[in-house]
C-alpha positions as CSV (number, residue, x, y, z in Angstrom):
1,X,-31.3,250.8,204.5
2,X,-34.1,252.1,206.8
3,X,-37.0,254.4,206.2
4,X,-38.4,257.2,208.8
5,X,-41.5,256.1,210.5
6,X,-42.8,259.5,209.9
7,X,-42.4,260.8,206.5
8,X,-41.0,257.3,204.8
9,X,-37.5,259.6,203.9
10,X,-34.2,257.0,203.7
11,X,-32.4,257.5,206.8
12,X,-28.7,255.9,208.3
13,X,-29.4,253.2,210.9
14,X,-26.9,255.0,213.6
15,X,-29.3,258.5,213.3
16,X,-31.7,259.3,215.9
17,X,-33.7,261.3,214.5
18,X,-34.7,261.8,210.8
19,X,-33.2,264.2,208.5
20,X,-36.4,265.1,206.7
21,X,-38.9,266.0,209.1
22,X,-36.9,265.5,212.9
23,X,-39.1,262.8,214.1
24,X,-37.4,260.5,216.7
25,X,-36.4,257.4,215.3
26,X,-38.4,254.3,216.9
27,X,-36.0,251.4,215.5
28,X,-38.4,248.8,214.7
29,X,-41.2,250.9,213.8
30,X,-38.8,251.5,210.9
31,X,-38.4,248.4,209.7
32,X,-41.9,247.6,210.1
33,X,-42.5,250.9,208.3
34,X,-40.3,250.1,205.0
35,X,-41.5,247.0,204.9
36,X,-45.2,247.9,204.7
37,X,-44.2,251.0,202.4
38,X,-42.4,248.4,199.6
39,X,-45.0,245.8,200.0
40,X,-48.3,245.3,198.2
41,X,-50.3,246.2,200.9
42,X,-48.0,249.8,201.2
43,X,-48.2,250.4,197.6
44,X,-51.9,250.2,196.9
45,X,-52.6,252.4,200.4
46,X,-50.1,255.1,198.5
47,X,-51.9,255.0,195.4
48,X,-54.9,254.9,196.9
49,X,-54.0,258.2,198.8
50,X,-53.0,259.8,195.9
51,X,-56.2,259.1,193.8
52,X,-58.9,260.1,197.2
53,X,-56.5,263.4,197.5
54,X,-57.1,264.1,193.5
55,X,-59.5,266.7,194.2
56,X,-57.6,268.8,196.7
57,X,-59.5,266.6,199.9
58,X,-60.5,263.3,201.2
59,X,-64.0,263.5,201.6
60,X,-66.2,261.7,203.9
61,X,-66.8,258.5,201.2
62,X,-63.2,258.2,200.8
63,X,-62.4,258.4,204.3
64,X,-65.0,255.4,205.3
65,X,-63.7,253.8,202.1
66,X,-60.4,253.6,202.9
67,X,-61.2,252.8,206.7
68,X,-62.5,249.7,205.0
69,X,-59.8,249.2,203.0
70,X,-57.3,249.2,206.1
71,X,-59.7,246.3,207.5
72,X,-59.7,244.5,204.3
73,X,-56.0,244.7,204.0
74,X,-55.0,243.7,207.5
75,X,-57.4,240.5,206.8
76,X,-56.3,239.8,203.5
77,X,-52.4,240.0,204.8
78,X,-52.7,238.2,207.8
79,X,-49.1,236.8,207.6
80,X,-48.5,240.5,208.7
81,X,-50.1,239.8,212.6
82,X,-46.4,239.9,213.7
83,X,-46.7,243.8,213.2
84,X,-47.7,245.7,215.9
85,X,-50.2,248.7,214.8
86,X,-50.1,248.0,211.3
87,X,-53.2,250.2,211.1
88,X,-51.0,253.3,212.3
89,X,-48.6,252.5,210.1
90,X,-51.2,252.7,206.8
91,X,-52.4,255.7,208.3
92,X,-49.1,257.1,208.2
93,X,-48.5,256.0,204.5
94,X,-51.6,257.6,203.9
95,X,-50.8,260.9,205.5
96,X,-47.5,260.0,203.6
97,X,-48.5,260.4,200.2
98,X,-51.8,261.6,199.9
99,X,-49.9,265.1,198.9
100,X,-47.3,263.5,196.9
101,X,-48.0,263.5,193.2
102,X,-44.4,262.9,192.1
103,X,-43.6,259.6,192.7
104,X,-47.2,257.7,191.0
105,X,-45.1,255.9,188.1
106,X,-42.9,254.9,190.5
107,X,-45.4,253.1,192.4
108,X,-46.2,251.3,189.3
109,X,-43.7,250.3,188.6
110,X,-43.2,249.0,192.5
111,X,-46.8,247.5,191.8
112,X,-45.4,245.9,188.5
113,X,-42.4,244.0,189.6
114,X,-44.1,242.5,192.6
115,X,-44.3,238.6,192.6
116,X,-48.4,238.6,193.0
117,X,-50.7,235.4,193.0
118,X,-53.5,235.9,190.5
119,X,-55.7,236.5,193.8
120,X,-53.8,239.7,194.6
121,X,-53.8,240.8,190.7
122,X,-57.6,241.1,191.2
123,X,-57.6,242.2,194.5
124,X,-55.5,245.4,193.3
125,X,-57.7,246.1,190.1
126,X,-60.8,245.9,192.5
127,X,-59.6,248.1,195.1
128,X,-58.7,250.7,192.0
129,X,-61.6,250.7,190.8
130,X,-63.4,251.3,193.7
């Protein structure tokens, strides 16, 4: 299964451009992409989104904090130095689902079933809380 690079919608591998939103289908940005979405590091960026979008914007704060927060996650993750612009790929998980509401239980749950190292488990309740 592969994900668009665009708007994160399931798409066939033999399409060339996605369904959802027509964006041209870059092959390994997908995988890249889906991988980052369903990974720690994808699912506290998409809750993170959701929770600095609350109030109808991001404001300035929340836009330097979660600049930070790419640069934490990119050194914190650095078995994921193999991906090329993994920074543009949070941003687009951020622009992802900063306006989707629907799918926050799902993330937990994503967030629950993930095989985390107490480390992580505290990295994730500190970057909530921030």
């Amino acid at each position: 299964m592969s994900y668009c690079g665009e708007c994160g919608s399931i798409i066939t591998d033999d399409y060339n451009f996605c369904g959802n939103c027509g964006a041209k289908i870059e092959k390994k940005e997908i995988n890249y992409y889906a991988e980052v979405l369903n990974n720690l590091d994808g699912v506290l960026i998409s809750l993170v989104a959701k929770l600095s979008k609350l109030d109808g914007r991001i404001c300035k704060s929340e836009s330097e904090y979660i600049s930070v927060l790419f640069t934490s996650l990119i050194e914190n993750f650095k078995h994921k130095t193999y991906i090329p612009n993994i920074r543009e790929i949070y941003k687009k998980i951020l622009d992802s689902e900063k306006n989707d509401l629907y799918n926050i239980s799902m993330l937990c749950e994503k967030l629950n079933q993930l095989n985390m190292s107490e480390k992580d488990k505290i990295f994730v309740i500190e970057i909530l809380l921030e």
